[in-house]
N, C-alpha and C positions, 0 to 999 in steps of 0.2 A: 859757645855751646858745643857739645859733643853728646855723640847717639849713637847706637848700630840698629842692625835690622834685627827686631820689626819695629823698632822705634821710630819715628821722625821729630822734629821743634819745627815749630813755625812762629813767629813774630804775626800776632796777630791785632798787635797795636793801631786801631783806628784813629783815632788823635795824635798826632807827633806832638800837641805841646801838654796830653796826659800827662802828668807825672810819673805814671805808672807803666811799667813794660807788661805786655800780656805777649805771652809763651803759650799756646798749647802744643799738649803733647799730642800726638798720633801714633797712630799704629795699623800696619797693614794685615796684621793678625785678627780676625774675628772676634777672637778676645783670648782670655789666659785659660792654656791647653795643658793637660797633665804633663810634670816634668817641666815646666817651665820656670826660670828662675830669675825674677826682675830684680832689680839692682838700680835706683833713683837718685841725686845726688844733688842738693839745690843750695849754694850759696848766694848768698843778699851781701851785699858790699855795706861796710857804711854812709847809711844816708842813701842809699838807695830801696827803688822800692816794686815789687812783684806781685803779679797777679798768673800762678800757673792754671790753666784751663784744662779739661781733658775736653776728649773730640766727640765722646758719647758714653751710654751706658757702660760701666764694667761687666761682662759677662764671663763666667765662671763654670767651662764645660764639664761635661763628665769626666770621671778621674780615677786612677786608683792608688796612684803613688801621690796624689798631690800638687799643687805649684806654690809658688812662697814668691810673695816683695819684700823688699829692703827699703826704705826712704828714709834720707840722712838729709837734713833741713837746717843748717846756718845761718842768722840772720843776725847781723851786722849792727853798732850803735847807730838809733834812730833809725834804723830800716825796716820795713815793712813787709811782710808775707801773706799773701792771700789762698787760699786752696780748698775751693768748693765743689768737687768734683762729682759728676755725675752719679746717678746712685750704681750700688753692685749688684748683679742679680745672679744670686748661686744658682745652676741648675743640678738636674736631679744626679745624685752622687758625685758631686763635686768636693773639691777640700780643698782648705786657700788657708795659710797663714800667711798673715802682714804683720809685719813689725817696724813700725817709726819712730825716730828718734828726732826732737828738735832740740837746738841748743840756739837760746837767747841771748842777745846779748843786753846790755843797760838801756833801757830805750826803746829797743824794739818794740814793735807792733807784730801781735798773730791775730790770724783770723782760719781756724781748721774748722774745715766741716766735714759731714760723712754722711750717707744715706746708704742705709742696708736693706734689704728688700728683702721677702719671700720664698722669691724664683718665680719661673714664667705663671705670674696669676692667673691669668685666660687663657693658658693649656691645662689649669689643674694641679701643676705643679707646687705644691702647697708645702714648704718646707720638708721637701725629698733631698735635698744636699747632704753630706752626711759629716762637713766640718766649718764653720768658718770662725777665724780666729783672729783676731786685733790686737796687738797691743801697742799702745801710743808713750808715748815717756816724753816729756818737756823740759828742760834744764832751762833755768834764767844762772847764769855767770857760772855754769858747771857745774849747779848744787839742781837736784830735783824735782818739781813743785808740783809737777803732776803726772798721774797714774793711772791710765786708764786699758781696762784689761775685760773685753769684749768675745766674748767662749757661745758659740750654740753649736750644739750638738742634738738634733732633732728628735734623733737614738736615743740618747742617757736621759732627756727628761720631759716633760710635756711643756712645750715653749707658749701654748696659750694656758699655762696657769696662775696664781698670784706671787708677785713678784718678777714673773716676767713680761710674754709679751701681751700678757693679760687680754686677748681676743685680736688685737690688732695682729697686724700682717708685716707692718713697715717700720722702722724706726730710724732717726736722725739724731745726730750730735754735734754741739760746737762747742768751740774752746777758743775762747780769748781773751787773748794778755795784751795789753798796753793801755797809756791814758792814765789817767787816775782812777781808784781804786772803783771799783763800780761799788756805786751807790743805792739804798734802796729804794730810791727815786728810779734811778732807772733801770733796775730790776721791776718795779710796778709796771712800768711804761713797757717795757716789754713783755708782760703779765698779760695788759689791756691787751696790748696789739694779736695775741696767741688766742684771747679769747673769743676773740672775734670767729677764730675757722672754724668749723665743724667737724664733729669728726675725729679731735685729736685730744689726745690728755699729754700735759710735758710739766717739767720741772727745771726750775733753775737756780742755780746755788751757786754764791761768791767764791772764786775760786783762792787758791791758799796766797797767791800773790794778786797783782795787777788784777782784775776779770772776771770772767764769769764762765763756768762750764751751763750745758745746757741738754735736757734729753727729750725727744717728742716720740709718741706713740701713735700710727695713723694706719692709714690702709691705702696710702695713694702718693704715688711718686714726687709726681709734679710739687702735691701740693705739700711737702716737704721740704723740697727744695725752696719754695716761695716763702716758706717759712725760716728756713734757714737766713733768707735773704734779708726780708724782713725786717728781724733781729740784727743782722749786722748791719744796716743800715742805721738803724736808732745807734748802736754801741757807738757806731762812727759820729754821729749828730753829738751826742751827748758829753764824747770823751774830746771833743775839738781835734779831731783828728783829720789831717789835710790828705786824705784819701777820697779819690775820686768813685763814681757811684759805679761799678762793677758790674759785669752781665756775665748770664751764660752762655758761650756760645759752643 
């Protein structure tokens, strides 16, 4: 592993006979300050297998020029990538572009999650950010399979109308590829289990290869993230996947 400052890694692996190596990242930075420029870098070996944590919320201060990440994501035949990271909470005129890129190999297992927030709900801060921008790209064997391209701009249009975030405040997404092809068996089953919360409307649709993408609409951090969890806990049941049960810490 290698870092600079404000980065740190830590090996936060509590079982030695896991399967799985858990990594989080840290950072002795508050969170990402105007001008900042992240650069992320994660290869999976083959037949190995990864669970990267972050240390907390992403927070997203005021801005005028902007900050921008990079994440570049290699995962290796039969290796596994986990990344379900804290949600991000833009505060008021802030601007962030993220741009990630993974590249699968045959075999691989992904499991990407995201939770996008508001910005601080209980200062009032009610989508006063004034950029945040995503986009994700997935390659299985260097050919492209997925595209996902994530724009608010608070400014250019009204974010609680139809087709967006339709009154909700919070939104989550996952993506994942391995296993066999997801079935509509358990696309239901993860159907049931969503409908159970309150509170949220979501969609999930078989993805172009291996998987399944997925989007939830809520007003509430936590309970997004449990949802996220959830859901990848069934995907792992159902696809026979020898992935161990994953936390947040």
């Amino acid at each position: 592993m290698f870092f600079s400052p404000p980065f740190k890694l830590a090996d936060v692996t509590e079982n030695r006979r896991d399967p799985f190596l858990h990594i989080m990242q840290m950072s002795s930075s508050p969170g990402i300050l105007d001008g900042d420029r992240y650069h992320i870098k994660v290869e999976v070996e083959d037949d190995c297998h990864l669970q990267l944590h972050t240390q907390s919320y992403q927070r997203l201060f005021s801005m005028v020029d902007g900050a921008r990440q990079e994440m570049e994501v290699h995962v290796g035949k039969g290796a596994s990538f986990v990344y379900l990271p804290h949600p991000c909470v833009p505060q008021e005129n802030s601007i962030f572009n993220a741009y990630n890129k993974i590249f699968l190999s045959a075999g691989a297992t992904l499991i990407w999650g995201e939770v996008i927030t508001c910005g601080r709900k209980l200062n009032g801060e009610l989508f006063r950010f004034s950029k945040y921008h995503s986009k994700t790209e997935v390659f299985l064997n260097n050919k492209l399979i997925i595209k996902e391209n994530v724009l608010l701009k608070p400014e250019a249009g009204n974010l609680h109308g139809m087709g967006m975030l339709e009154g909700f405040t919070h939104q989550a997404g996952l993506i994942f590829h391995g296993g066999e092809t997801a079935s509509e068996a358990t696309i239901s089953a993860a159907c049931e289990l969503l409908e159970t919360q309150t509170d949220i409307i979501f969609g999930i649709t078989k993805g172009p290869a291996s998987g399944i993408q997925m989007r939830i609409l809520g007003n509430k951090s936590e309970q997004l993230i449990e949802c996220l969890k959830i859901v990848s806990d069934l995907l792992i049941t159902e696809n026979n996947l020898c992935l161990p049960n994953y936390r947040f810490c």
